[in-house]
N, C-alpha and C positions, 0 to 999 in steps of 0.2 A: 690530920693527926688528932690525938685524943684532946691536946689542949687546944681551945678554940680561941683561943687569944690571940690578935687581927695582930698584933704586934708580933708575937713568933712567927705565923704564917708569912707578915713582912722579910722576918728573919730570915726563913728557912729560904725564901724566895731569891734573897739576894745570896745566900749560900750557894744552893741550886746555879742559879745565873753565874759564879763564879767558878764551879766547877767543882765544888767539895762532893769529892766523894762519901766521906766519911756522913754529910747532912743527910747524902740519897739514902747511903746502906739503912741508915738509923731509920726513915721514911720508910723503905721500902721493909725492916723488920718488923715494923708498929702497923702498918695498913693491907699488908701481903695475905695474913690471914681471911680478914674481913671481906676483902676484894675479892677473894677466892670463893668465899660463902655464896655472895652477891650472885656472879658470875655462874656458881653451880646451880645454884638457884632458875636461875634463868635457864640455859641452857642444858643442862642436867646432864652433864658430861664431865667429872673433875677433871679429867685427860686437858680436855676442850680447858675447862674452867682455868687450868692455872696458866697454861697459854695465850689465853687472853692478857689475864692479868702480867704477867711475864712482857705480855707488849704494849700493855697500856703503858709500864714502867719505862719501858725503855723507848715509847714514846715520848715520854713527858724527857727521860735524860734529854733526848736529839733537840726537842723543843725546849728548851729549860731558860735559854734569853727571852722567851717569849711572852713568859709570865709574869710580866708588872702589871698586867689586867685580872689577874687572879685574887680575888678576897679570900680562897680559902682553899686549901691543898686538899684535903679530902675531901671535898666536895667536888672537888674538881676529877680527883682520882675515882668516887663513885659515880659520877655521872660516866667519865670516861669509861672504865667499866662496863656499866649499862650499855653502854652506845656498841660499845663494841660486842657485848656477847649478845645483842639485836642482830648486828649485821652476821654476826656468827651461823646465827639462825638463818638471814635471808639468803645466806651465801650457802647452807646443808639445802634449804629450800631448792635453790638455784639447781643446784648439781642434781637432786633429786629428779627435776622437773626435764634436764635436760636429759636425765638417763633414760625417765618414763619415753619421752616424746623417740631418746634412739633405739627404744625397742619394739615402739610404733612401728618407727621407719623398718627397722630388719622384720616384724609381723609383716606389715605391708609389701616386701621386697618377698619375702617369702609367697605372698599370696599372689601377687604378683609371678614369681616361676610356675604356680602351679596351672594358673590363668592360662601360661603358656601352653603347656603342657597338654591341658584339655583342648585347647585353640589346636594343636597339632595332631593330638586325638581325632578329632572331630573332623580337621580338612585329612586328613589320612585318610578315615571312612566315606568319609565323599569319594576324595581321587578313586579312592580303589571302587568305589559303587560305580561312578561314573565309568569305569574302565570296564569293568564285568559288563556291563550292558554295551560296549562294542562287540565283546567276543562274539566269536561263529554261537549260533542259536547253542547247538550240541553243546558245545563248551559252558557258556553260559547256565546254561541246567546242569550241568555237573557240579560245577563252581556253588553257584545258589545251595544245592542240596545239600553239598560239604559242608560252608556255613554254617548251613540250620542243623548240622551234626548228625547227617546221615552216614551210614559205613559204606564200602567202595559197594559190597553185596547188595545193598539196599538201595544204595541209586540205580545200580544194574537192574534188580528187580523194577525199579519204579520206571526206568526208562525204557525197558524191554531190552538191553543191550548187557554184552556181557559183562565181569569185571576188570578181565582185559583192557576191551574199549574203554573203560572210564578210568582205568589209570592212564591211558593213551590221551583222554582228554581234561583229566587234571594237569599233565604233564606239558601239554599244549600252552593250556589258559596260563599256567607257571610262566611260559617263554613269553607268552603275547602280554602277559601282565606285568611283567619286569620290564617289558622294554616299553610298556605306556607310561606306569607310576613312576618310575626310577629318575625320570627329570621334573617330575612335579614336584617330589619329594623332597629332592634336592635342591628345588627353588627355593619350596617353606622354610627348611631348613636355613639357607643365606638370607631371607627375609626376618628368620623369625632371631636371628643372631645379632641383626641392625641395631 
């Protein structure tokens, strides 16, 4: 309070401890400004700031038997203050730190599906390479030149065989290739679910 006379501060202590309302209201009119400066000051948030100060008050009401070690109510009220729009701080910190770190984890969980993704890619083009090289030789060179994005005309040409024949033997590698891949596929798949 503004008068620092150990004897009021006794006063208001044993007032407080007895439950007047009327000492806090007076308390809380004289120091609620001040406390709020403080508070904004620090934390730079009046939102924040009068809520601090709002519980440092109604701290001190809960604890009010508590204060016969007390020499001096605003200093006790600015320190309180202080302390709390510190922790105010370490607690925005807090939350900050834990939002940063969960969007780490969802980045990483992300990069992680794509991981997969390529992973399935990659053994796809295997299984299906590893299969093409079972097929009949014919089939095989049909297959291959498809790939590398020949027209049906142009593997006929290349092969000496008609375009007929080489839709006959796309049509082929189609059946004999569904029925090698189609349980490989569907293994990665259950494995890659696990």
């Amino acid at each position: 309070m503004q008068n620092n006379d150990s004897h009021s501060d006794n006063d208001l202590i044993v007032l407080l401890n007895e439950g007047d309302t009327a000492a806090f209201d007076k308390l809380f009119i004289e120091m609620y400004p001040a406390l709020c400066l403080l508070a904004n000051k620090i934390v730079e948030d009046e939102a924040a700031a009068k809520d601090i100060v709002s519980e440092v008050f109604l701290q001190l009401w809960k604890s009010r038997t508590l204060l016969q070690e007390v020499k001096s109510i605003s200093a006790y009220l600015y320190v309180s203050t202080r302390n709390r729009s510190f922790n105010h701080l370490k607690k925005l910190q807090r939350e900050e730190r834990k939002a940063q770190e969960a969007q780490t984890i969802q980045a990483n969980e992300k990069s992680y599906e794509d991981i997969l993704q390529d992973v399935f890619k990659a053994e796809t083009v295997r299984v299906l390479h590893e299969a093409i090289l079972t097929l009949p030789t014919e089939c095989a060179k049909v297959v291959q030149l498809n790939i590398e994005g020949f027209s049906t005309n142009e593997i006929a040409q290349q092969l000496g065989i008609s375009a007929s024949a080489v839709s006959h033997q796309k049509a082929r590698a189609i059946r004999l290739l569904r029925e090698k891949i189609a349980p490989g596929i569907a293994l990665l798949c259950l494995l890659l679910a696990e």
